[in-house]
C-alpha positions as CSV (number, residue, x, y, z in Angstrom):
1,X,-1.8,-21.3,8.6
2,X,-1.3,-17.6,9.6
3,X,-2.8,-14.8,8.2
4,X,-0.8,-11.6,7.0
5,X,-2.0,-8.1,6.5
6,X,-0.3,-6.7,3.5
7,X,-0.3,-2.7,2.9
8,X,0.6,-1.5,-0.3
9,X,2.7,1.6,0.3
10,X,4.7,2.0,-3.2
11,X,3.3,3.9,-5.8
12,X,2.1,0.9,-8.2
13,X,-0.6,-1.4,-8.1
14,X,0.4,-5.1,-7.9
15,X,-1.9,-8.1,-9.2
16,X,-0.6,-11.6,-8.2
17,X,-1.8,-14.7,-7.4
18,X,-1.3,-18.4,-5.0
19,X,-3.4,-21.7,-6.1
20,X,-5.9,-20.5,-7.8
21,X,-6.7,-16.9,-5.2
22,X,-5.8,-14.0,-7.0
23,X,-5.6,-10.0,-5.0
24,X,-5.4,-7.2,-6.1
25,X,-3.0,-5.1,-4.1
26,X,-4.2,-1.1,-4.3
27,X,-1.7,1.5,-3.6
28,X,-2.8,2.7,0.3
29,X,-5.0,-0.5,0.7
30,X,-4.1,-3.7,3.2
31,X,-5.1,-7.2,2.0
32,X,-4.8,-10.1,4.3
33,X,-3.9,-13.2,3.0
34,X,-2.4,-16.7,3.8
35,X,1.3,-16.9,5.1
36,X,2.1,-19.6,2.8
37,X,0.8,-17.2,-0.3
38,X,2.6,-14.0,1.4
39,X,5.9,-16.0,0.9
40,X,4.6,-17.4,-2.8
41,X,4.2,-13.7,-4.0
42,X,6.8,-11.5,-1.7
43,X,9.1,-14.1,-0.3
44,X,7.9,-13.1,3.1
45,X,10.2,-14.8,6.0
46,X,12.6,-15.8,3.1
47,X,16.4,-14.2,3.4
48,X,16.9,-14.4,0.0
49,X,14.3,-12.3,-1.8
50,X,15.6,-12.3,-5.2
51,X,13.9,-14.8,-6.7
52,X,10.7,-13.3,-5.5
53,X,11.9,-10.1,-6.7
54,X,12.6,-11.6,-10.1
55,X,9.1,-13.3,-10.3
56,X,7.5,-10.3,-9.8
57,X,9.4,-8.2,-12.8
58,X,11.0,-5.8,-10.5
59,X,14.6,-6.9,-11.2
60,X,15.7,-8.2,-14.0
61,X,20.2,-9.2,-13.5
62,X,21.4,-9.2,-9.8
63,X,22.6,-6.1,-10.6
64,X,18.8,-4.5,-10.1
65,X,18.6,-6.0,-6.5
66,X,19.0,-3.0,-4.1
67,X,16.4,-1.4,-6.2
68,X,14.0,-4.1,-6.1
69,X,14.5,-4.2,-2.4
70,X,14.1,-0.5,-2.4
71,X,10.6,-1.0,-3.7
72,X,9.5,-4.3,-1.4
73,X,10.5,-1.4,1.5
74,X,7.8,-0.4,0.6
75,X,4.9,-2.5,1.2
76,X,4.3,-3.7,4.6
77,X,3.5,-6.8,6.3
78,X,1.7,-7.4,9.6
79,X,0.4,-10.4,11.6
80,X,-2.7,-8.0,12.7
81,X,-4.4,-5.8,10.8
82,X,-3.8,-1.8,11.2
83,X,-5.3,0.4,13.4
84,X,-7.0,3.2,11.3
85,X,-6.9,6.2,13.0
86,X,-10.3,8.4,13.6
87,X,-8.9,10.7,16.2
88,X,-7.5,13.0,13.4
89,X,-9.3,16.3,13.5
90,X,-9.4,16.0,9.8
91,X,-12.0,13.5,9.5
92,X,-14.7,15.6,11.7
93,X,-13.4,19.1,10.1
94,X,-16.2,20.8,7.6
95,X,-14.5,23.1,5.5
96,X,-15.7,27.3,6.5
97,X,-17.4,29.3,3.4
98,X,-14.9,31.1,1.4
99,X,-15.4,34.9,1.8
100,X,-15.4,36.9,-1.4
101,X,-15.3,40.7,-1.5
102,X,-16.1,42.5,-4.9
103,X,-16.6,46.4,-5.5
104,X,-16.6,46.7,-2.0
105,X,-19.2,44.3,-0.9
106,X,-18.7,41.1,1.3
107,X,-20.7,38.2,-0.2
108,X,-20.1,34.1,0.7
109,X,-19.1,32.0,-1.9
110,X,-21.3,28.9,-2.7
């Protein structure tokens, strides 16, 4: 059995389950779990998603299906796990004092 890394990219939190293993998908978060329950809850390596689609409430008539497969665009499935990235000058930047100037003076903000 392969693992899968799932990342939540959509906008909604998703909370499914496979033989008895429930996850809890958070929107921005990656969850890795079992290939067989990756294809239980998202139909993953299935061409025809819309009874997975249907199972998990996002359409409701065939008529819903592009925008259910809108939203499964969404997510996104990996066999490794994603590389977080620490080079961003971001995550070392500390924020400079604010600069305040009243009645002529030039005081730092707290």
């Amino acid at each position: 059995m392969s693992i899968i890394y799932v990342t939540n990219n959509s906008d909604k939190i998703l909370k499914d389950g496979y033989c008895g293993q429930f996850w809890t998908f958070k929107i921005g978060e990656t969850v890795e779990l079992h290939e067989d329950a990756a294809r239980h809850i998202f139909g993953y390596k299935v061409e025809d998603k819309e009874p997975f689609l249907a199972r998990l409430g996002w359409i409701r008539t065939a008529n819903d299906l592009e925008d259910g497969l809108e939203r499964l665009s969404k997510w996104q499935f990996s066999s490794e796990p994603p590389k977080k990235n620490h080079e961003s000058p971001v995550v070392e930047r500390v924020p400079l004092r604010a600069v305040k100037q009243t009645e002529g003076k030039v005081r730092s903000a707290a």
